[in-house]
C-alpha positions in Angstrom: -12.7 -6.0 -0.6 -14.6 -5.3 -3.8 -12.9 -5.2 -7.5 -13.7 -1.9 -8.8 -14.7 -1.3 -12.4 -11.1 0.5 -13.0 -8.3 1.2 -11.9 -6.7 0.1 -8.8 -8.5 0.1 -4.9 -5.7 -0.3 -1.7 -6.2 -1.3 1.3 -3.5 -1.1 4.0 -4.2 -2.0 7.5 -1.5 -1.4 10.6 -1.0 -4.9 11.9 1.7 -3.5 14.2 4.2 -1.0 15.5 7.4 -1.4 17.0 10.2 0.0 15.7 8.7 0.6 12.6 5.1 0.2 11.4 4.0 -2.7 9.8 0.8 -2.6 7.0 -1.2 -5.6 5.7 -1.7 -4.6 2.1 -4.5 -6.0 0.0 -4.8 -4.5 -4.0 -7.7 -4.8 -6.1 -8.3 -4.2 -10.1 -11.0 -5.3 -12.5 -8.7 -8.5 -13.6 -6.4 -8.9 -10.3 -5.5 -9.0 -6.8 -2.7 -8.5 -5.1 -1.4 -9.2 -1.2 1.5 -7.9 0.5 3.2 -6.6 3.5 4.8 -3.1 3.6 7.2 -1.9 6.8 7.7 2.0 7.6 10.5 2.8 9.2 9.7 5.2 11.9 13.0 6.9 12.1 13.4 8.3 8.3 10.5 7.0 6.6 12.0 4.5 4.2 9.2 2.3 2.9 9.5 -1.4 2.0 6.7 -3.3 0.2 6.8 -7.0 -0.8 3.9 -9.1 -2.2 3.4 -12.8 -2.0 5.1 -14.8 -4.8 2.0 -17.1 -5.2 0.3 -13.8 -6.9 -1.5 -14.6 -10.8 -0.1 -11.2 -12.2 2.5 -8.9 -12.2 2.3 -5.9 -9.9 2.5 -2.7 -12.0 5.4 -0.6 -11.4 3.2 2.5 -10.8 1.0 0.7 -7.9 4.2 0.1 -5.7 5.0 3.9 -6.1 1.3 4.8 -5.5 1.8 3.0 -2.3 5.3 4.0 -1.3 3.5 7.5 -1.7 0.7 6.7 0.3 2.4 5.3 3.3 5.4 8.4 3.3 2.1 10.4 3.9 1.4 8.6 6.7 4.9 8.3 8.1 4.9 12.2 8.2 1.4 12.3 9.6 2.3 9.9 12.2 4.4 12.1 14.5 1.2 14.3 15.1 -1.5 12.0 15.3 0.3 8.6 15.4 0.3 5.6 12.5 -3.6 5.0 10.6 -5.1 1.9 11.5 -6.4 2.0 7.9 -5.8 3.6 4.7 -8.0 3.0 2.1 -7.8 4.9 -1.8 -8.3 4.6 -5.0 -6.4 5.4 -8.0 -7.4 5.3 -12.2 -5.1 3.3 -14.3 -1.7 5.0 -15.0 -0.8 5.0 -18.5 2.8 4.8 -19.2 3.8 7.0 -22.4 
């Protein structure tokens, strides 16, 4: 995926769905990228995200909420037209006061 000039591009691919859903996460910024795995319950919707330990930088806080937003969205969506193979957005920088 390509960096964009700000802020933060996601990616999040289903890679499967059993009990719960399963995403392939990949992050991209100007200076960084991140990649991760994020599961979906499919009974209440409880999101889990972890990224690889090998990453350069630190995740911002703000990203994993981003994307704990993103895939509730889908949770909910799910039960009318069933889980996104792929979510793709982008987001400006969030600046912390």
């Amino acid at each position: 995926m390509e960096s964009p000039n700000s802020g933060m591009r996601a990616e999040l691919r289903l890679d499967s769905v059993e009990e719960d859903a399963r995403y392939l996460i990949d992050i991209q910024s100007a200076e960084h990228g991140w990649q991760g795995v994020a599961q979906v319950a499919k009974a209440d919707g409880k999101v889990e995200v972890e990224f690889s330990p090998e990453q350069t930088a630190p995740m911002p806080e703000w990203v994993t909420d981003w994307l704990r937003s993103l895939l509730r969205g889908a949770w909910r969506d799910q039960q009318s037209s069933g889980w996104p193979r792929r979510i793709t957005r982008w987001r400006d920088k969030v600046e912390r006061r």
